[in-house]
C-alpha positions as CSV (number, residue, x, y, z in Angstrom):
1,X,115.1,104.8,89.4
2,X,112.0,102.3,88.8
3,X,110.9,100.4,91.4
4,X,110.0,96.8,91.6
5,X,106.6,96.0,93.1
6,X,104.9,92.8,94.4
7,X,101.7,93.4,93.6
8,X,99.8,90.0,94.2
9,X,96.6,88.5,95.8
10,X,96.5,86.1,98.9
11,X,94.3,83.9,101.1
12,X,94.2,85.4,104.4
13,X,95.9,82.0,105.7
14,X,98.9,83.7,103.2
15,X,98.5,80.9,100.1
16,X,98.3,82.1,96.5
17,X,96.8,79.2,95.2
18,X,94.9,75.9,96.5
19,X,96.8,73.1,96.8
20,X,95.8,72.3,93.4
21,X,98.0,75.4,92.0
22,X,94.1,76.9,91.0
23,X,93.2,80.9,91.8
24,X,89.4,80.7,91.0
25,X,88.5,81.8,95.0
26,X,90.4,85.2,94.1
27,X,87.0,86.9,94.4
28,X,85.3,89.6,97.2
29,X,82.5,88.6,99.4
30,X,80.0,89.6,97.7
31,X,79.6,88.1,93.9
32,X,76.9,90.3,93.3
33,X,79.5,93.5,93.4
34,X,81.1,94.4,90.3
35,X,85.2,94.0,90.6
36,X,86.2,97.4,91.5
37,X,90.1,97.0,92.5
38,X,93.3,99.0,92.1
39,X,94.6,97.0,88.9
40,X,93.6,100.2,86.9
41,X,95.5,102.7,88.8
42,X,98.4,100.5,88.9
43,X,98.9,99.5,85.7
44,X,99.4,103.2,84.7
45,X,102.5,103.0,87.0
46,X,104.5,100.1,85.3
47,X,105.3,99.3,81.7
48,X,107.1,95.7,83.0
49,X,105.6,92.7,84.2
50,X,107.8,89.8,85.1
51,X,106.5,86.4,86.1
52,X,107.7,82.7,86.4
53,X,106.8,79.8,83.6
54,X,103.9,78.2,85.8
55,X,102.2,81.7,86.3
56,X,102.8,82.6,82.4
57,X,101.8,78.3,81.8
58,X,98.4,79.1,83.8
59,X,97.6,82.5,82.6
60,X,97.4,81.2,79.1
61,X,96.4,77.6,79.2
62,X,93.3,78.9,82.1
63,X,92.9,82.4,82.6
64,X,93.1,83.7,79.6
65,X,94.1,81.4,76.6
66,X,92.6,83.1,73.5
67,X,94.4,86.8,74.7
68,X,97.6,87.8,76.1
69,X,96.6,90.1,78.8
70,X,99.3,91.7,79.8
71,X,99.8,92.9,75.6
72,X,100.1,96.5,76.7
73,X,103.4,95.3,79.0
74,X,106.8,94.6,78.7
75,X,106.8,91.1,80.0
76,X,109.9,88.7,80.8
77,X,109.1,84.5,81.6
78,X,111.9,83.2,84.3
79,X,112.5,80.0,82.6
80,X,114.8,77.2,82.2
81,X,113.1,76.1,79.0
82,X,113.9,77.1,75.6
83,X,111.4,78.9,74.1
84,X,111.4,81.5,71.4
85,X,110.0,85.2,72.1
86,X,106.3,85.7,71.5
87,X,105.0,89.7,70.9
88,X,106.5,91.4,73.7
89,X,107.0,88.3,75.8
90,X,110.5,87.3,76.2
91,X,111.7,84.0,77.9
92,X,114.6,84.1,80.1
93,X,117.2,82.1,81.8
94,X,118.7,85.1,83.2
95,X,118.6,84.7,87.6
96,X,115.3,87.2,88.6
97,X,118.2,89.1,90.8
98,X,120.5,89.8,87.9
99,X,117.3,90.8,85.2
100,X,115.7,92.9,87.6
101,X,119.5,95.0,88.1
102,X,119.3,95.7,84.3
103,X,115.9,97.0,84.0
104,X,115.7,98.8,87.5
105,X,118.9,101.1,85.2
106,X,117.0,101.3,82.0
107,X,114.4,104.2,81.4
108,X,110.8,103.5,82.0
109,X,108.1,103.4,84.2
110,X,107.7,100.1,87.4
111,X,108.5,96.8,87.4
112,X,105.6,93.9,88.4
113,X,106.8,91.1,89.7
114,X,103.0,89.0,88.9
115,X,104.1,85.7,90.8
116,X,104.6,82.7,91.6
117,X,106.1,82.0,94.9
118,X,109.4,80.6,93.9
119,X,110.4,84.4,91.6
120,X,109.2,86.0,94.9
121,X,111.3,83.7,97.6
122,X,114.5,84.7,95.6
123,X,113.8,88.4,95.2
124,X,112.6,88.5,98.8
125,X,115.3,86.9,100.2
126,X,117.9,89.5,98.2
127,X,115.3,92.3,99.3
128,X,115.2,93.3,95.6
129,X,111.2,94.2,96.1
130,X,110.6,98.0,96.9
131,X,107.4,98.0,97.6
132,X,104.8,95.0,98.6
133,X,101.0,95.1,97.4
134,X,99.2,92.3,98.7
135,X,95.7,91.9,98.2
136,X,94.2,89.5,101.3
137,X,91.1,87.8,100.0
138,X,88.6,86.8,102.4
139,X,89.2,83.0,102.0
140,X,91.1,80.3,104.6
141,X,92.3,77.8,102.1
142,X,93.9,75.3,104.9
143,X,96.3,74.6,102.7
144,X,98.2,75.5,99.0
145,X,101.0,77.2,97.4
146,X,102.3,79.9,100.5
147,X,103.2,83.5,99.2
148,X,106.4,83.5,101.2
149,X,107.4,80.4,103.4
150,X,110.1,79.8,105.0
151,X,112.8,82.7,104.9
152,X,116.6,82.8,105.6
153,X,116.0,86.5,106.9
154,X,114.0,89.3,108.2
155,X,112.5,91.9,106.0
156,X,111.4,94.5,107.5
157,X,108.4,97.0,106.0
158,X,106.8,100.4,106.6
159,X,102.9,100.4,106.1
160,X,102.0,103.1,103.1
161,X,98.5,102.9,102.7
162,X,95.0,100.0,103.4
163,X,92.3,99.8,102.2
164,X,89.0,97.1,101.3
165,X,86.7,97.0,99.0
166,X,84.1,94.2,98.8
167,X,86.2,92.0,101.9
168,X,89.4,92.4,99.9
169,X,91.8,94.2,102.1
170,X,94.8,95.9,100.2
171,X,98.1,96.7,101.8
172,X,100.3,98.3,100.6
173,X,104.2,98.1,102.1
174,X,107.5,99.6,101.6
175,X,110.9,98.2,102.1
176,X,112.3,100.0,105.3
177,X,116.4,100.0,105.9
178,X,117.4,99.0,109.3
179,X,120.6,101.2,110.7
180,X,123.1,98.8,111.6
């Protein structure tokens, strides 16, 4: 069965953007290194990226608003707007838990969830998320948009693998069932 993975970036104080909704302090410790990260090996491991309508607003009026990047990907837009499919972007009003149920029994390979905090809250919160990789950047933003806040329950995780590169430390975490 595919498996849905969190595989975002944070502040080491646990934000995913300043408090001005901007990413542009997602960088190592050293600008002079090239970017040498685990997106590569990742992306070879899904064929679905899902996101919410401020992440997909920001990656193409900001990050990237002359090229889709994620054009190689499946990707779905939870939205409550109406707005017609792009080339392989669709927009949904579907509830994240209920989407991710019908592609987690469809063929293919992983599901990303890319962000933002409010798509994560809900899956968290249903423990829909399999696995957890969470870049920590070496930044203390004070304050911003937090990855998880406040939680109606405990989720508890098993540590797979760390590692850093350039300051940025990668962890990578799996869900872990609790007997009753």
């Amino acid at each position: 069965m595919r498996k849905v993975i969190l595989y975002i970036a944070m502040s080491l104080d646990g934000y995913i953007a300043d408090a001005e909704g901007k990413v542009d302090w997602l960088t190592g410790q050293d600008s002079d290194l090239p970017e040498d990260g685990s997106y590569e090996e990742f992306e070879k491991e899904i064929d679905t990226v899902i996101m919410g309508w401020k992440t997909y607003h920001q990656i193409v009026t900001e990050l990237s608003p002359k090229e889709w990047v994620y054009g190689n990907l499946q990707s779905y837009v939870i939205t409550h707007r109406k707005a017609a499919p792009e080339d392989g972007i669709l927009f949904t009003g579907q509830s994240p838990g209920t989407l991710i149920s019908e592609l987690k029994e469809q063929k293919g390979k992983d599901i990303w969830i890319c962000g933002g905090a409010n798509l994560v809250r809900q899956l968290v919160e249903k423990d829909l998320i399999d696995q957890y990789r969470i870049s920590v950047i070496p930044t203390i933003l004070g304050k911003g948009i937090p990855l998880f806040g406040t939680m109606e329950k405990e989720i508890r995780l098993r540590l797979k693998e760390a590692q850093s590169r350039n300051g940025i430390t990668e962890l990578i975490y799996e869900r872990r069932r609790v007997s009753p």
